[in-house]
C-alpha positions as CSV (number, residue, x, y, z in Angstrom):
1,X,108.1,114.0,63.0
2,X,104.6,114.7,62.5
3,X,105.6,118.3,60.3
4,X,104.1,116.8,56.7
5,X,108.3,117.3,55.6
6,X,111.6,115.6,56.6
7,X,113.1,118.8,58.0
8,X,115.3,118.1,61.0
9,X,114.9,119.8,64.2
10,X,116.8,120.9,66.7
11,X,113.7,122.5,68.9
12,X,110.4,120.7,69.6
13,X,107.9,121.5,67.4
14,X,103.8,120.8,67.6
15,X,102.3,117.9,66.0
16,X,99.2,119.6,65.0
17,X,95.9,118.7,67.7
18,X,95.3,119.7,71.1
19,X,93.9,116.8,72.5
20,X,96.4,113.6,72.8
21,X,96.4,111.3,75.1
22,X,99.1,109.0,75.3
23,X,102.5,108.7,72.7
24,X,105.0,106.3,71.5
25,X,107.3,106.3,69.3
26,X,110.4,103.4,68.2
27,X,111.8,102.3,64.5
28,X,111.2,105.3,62.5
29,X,107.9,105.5,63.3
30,X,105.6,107.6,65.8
31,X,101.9,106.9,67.1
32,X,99.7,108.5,69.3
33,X,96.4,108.4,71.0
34,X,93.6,111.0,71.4
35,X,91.4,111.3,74.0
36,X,88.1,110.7,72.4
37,X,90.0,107.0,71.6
38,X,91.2,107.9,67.9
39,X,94.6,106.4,67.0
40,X,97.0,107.9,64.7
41,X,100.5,106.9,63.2
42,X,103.1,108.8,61.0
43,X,106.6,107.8,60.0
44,X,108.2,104.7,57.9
45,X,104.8,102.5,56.3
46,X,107.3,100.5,54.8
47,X,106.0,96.9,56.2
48,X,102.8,98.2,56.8
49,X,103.3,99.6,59.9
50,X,100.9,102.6,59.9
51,X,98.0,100.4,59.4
52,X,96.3,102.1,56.4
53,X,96.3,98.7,54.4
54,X,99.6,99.9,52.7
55,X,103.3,101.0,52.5
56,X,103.0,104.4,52.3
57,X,105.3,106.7,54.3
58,X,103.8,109.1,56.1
59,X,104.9,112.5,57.5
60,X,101.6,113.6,59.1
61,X,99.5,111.9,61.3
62,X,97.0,109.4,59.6
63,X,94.2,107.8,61.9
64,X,93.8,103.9,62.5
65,X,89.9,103.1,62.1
66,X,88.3,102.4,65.0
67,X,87.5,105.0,68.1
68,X,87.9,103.1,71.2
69,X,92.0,102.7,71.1
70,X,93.7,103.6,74.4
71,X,97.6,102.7,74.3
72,X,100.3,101.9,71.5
73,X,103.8,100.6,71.6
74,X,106.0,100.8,68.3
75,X,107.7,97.5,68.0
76,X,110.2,95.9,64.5
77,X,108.8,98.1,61.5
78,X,105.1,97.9,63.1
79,X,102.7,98.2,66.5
80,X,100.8,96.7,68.9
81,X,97.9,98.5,70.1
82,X,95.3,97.8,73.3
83,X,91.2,98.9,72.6
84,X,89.4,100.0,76.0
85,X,87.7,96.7,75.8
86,X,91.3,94.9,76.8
87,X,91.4,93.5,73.4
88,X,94.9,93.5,71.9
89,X,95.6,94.4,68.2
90,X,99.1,94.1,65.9
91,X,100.2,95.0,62.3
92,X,103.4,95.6,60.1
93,X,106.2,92.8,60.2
94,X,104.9,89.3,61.0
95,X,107.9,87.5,60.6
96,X,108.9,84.9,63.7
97,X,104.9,84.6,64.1
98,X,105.5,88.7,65.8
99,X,101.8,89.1,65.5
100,X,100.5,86.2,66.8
101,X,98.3,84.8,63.7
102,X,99.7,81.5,63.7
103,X,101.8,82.8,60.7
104,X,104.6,84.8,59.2
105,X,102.7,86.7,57.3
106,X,102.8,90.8,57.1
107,X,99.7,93.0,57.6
108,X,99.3,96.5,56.8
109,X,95.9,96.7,59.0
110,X,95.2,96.1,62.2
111,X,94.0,91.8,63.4
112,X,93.2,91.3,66.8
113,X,95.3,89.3,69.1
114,X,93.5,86.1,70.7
115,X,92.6,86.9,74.5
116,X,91.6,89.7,77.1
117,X,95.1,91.3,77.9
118,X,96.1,93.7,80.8
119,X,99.8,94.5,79.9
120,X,102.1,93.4,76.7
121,X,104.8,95.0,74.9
122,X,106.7,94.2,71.8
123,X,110.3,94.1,70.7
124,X,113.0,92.4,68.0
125,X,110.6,90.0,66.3
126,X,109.3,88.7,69.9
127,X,106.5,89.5,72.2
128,X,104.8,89.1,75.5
129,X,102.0,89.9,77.2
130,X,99.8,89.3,80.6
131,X,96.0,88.4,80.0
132,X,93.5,89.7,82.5
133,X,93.8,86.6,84.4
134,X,97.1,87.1,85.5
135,X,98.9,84.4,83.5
136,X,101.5,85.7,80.9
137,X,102.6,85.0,77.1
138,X,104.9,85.1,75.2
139,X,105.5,84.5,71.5
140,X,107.8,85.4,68.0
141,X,111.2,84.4,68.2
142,X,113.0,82.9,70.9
143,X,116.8,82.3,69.7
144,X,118.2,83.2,73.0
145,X,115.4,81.7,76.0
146,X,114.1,85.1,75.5
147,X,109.9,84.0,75.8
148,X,110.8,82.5,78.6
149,X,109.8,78.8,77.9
150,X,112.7,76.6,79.1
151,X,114.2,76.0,75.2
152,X,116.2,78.2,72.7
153,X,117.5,78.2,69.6
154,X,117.2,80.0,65.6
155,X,114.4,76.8,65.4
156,X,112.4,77.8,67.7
157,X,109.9,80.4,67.3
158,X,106.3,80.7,67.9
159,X,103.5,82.2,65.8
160,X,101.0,81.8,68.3
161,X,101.1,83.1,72.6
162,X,101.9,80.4,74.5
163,X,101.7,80.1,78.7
164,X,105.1,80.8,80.2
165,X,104.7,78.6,83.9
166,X,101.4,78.1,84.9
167,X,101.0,81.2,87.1
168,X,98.2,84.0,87.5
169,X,100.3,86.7,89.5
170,X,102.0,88.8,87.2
171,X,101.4,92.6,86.4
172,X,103.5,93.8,83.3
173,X,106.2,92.8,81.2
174,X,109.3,94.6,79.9
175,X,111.0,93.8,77.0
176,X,114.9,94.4,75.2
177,X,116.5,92.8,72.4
178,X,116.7,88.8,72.6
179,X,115.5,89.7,76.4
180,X,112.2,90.2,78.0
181,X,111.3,90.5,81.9
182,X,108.0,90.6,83.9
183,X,106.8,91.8,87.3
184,X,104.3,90.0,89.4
185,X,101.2,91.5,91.7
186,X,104.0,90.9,94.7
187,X,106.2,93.3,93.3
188,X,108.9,90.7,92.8
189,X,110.8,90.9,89.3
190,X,112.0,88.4,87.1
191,X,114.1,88.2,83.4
192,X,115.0,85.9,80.9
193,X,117.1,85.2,77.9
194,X,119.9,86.9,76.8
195,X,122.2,87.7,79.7
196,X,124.5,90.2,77.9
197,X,126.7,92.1,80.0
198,X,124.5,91.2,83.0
199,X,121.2,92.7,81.7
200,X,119.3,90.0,83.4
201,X,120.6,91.4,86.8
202,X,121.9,88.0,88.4
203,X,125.5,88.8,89.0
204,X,126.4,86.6,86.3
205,X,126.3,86.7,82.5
206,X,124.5,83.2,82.3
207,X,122.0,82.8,79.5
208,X,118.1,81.8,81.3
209,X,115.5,80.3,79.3
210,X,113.1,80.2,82.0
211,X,112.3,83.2,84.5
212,X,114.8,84.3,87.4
213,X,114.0,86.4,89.9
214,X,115.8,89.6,90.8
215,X,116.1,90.2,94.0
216,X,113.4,92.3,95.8
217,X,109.9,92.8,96.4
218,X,109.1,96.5,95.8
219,X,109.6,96.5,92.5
220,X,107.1,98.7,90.4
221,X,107.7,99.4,86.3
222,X,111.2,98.5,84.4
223,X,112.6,99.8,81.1
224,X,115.0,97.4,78.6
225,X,117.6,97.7,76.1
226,X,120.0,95.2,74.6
227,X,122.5,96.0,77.0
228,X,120.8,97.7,80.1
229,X,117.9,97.8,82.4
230,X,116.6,100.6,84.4
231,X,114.2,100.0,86.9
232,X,112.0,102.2,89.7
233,X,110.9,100.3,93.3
234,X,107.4,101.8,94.7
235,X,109.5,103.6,97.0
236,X,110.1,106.7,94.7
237,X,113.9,104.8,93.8
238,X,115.8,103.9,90.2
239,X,118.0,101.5,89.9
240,X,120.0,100.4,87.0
241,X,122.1,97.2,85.7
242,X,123.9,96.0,82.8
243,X,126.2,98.5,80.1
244,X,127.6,101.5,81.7
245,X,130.2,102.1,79.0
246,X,129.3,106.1,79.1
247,X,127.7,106.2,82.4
248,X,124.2,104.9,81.6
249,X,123.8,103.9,85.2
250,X,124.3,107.1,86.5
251,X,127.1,106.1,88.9
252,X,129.5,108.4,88.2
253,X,131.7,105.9,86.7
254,X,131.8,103.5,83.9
255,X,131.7,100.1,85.3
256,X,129.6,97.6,84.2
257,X,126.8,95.7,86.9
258,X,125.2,92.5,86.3
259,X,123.0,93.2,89.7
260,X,120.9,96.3,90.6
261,X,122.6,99.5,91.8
262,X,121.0,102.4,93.0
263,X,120.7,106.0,90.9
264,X,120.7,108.5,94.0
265,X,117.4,110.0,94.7
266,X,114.2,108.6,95.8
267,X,111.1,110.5,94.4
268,X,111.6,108.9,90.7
269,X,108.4,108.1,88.7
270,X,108.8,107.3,84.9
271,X,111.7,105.4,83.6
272,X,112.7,104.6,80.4
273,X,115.6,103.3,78.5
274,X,116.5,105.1,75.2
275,X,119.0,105.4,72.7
276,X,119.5,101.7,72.4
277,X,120.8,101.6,75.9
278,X,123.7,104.3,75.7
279,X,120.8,106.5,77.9
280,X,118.3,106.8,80.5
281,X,115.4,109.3,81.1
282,X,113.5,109.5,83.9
283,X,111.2,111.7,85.3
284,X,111.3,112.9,89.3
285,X,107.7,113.7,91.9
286,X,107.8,117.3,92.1
C-alpha cells in the first residue's frame, strides 16, 4: 500500500519518507506516524476511516491535522489514535458506541476520547483502554462478556467507557474478536469473553463475562485473534494458546490448547498475531 496504484506486490516496496516512527496497519487500511508527530493514513476511506472529513480512498499517504500524534491502531473500518499529551482520539465506524461519543454515529475526523489514557486498543465494534490512573475501560459491543462487565448479550452495548472492577493496577490491554484481555503492573494476566477453542487460556471453553486470570506473574505484552493468543513473559519466552489447526502454536503439531504452552526459545521480544489467527510473528533479541 502506500504506491498511489493498486499494483500487487510480491517484494516490499518504500512508502515514500524517511522519517517514520511508528506503523500499523488492519482492515484495508494502513497508518503511520512520523517523528516530528505528523500522522498519516492510506487505504479504504470508506466509513471515514482516514480522517480527512470524507470517504475517499486513498492510495498514498494523506496527513491527519494535528502534529503532536504518537501511536495509531487500525480497528473495524477506522482508528484510534493517542496525542503525546495522553489524550485519546477515534474516527470511521461508530456503530455499538465504538468511539465512545455516547452515540452510533460515524465520523470521518478525528473527536477526542474522554480521559488521560496510558494504553487502549480497538477491535470488532469493541474497545478498551487503561487511563493513567491505572483503572481500565471498556466500551462498544459486548455480545459475548467481551468488556468485561459481568453481563452479555446483542442488548448490551455501550457508547460511552465504563470502569471494569474498581482497580488501579493494570498496564495494557489486548484485544480479539468478541475477546479482549489486560495485564496488570504485577505482571499477572487476565481475559474475558468469548472462550472459543480455549482463547481465554483456562483449560476450558467456558464463556467469562468478568476478568480471569491466567496463570503467572511474569507476564509482559500479548497479541489476540478470534481463535488464538500469543503471548511473551519478561523472561525473553512466547507462549501460545487456543487454534493450532496449521501449527499456529509452533509445537510441531496441530493440537489445540486452551492453557499456555511454550514456543521453544527464550530471547523473544515482539509478538503479534496475524492473519486472523492462522499465524504468528515474532521477533527474537539478537
Amino acid at each position: 500500500g502506500g504506491q498511489n496504484n493498486t499494483v500487487a506486490y510480491s517484494s516490499p516496496v518504500q512508502v515514500p519518507g524517511t522519517t517514520w516512527s511508528f506503523t500499523s496497519r488492519g482492515n484495508k487500511m494502513s497508518a503511520a506516524v512520523k517523528t516530528d508527530g505528523t500522522l498519516w493514513m492510506w487505504g479504504d476511506g470508506s466509513y471515514g476511516g482516514l480522517g480527512q472529513n470524507d470517504t475517499t480512498q486513498r492510495s498514498s499517504p494523506v496527513q491527519i491535522p494535528g502534529t503532536t500524534w504518537s501511536k495509531c491502531y487500525i480497528g473495524i473500518n477506522g482508528a484510534f489514535a493517542f496525542k503525546t499529551d495522553g489524550t485519546l482520539w477515534g474516527w470511521g465506524e461508530g456503530g455499538n458506541g465504538l468511539l465512545a461519543q455516547n452515540n452510533n454515529t460515524r465520523y470521518s475526523s478525528p473527536v477526542q476520547i474522554d480521559g488521560n489514557w496510558s494504553h487502549a486498543r480497538t477491535s470488532n465494534y469493541r474497545s478498551s483502554g487503561v487511563k493513567t490512573d491505572g483503572t481500565l475501560w471498556s466500551w462498544g459491543a459486548n455480545t459475548k462478556g467481551e468488556l468485561g462487565l459481568n453481563n452479555r448479550g446483542p442488548s448490551y452495548y455501550y457508547s460511552s467507557p465504563v470502569q471494569v472492577g474498581s482497580g488501579t493496577d493494570w498496564s495494557k490491554v489486548f484485544l480479539g474478536s468478541e475477546k479482549a484481555g489486560a495485564i496488570k503492573t504485577d505482571g499477572t494476566m487476565w481475559t474475558f469473553g468469548n472462550n472459543y477453542m480455549g482463547t481465554l487460556g483456562q483449560n476450558n471453553t467456558t464463556y467469562y463475562s468478568s476478568p480471569v486470570q491466567i496463570p503467572g506473574t511474569t507476564w509482559s505484552d500479548a497479541s489476540m485473534s478470534y481463535s488464538n493468543v500469543l503471548a511473551t513473559k519478561t523472561d525473553g519466552t512466547i507462549w501460545g494458546w487456543g487454534n493450532n489447526t496449521v501449527g499456529n502454536l509452533g509445537q510441531n503439531n496441530r493440537t489445540h490448547r486452551s492453557s499456555p504452552v511454550q514456543i521453544p526459545g527464550t530471547d523473544w521480544n515482539i509478538v503479534q498475531v496475524i492473519g486472523g489467527g492462522s499465524a504468528g510473528m515474532a521477533i527474537k533479541v539478537i
